[in-house]
N, C-alpha and C positions, 0 to 999 in steps of 0.2 A: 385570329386572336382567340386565346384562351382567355377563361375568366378560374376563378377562384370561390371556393364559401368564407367569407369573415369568421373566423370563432365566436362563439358565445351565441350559437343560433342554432336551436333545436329543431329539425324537423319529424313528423310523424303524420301517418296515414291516420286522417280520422274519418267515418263515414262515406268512404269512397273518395275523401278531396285530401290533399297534401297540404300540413297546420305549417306555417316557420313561427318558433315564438323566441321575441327577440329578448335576451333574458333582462338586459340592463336597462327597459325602456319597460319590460312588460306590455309587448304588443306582439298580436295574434297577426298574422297573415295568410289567407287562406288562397291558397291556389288552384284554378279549373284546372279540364285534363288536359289542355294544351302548354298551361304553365307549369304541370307538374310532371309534363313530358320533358320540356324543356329546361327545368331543375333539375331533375333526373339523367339530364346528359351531360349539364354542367357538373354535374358532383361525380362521372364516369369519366370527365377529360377529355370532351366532344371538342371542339373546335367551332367556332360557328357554321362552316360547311356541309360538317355534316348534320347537325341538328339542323340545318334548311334542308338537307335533302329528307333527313327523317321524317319533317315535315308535312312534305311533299309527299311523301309515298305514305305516309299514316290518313293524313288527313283529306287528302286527295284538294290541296291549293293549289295556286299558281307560286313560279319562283316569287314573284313581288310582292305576292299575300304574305309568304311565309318570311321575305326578310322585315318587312314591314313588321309582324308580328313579333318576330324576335328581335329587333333594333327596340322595340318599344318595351318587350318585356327587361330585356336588358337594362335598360334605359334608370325602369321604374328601381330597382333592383341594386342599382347603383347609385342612385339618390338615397334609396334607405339602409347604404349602407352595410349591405346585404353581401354582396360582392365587390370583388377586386379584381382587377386584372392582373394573370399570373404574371 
């Protein structure tokens, strides 16, 4: 499954972390390096398979760490309207 970025959501590298600011709400969201790894694949057109195996060989997880991780980053992501599914 692919996902999507919703419009109206700016992002920018500040201070080594990844800002999303959401324009219509005026809120900040600030992302680690796993989540800005992981936004960074979604806005490339990853698939979920391979952002698990990117995972997986960056981070040096197990497969269930890394689906865990990203079922839940996704998750959060999608609640804030953040994303769509393509």
């Amino acid at each position: 499954m692919k996902y999507k970025i919703n419009k109206g959501f700016i992002t920018q590298k500040i201070g080594g972390k990844v800002t999303i600011f959401a324009g219509e709400e005026s809120t900040l969201f600030t992302l680690n390096d796993t989540g800005a790894y992981i936004f960074q694949g979604i806005k490339l057109g990853w698939d979920k398979e391979k952002i698990i195996s990117k995972l997986i060989s960056i981070y040096d997880i197990t497969e269930a760490d890394a689906k865990k991780d990203l079922k839940l980053f996704i998750e959060t992501l999608l609640e804030k309207n953040i994303l769509a599914v393509k």
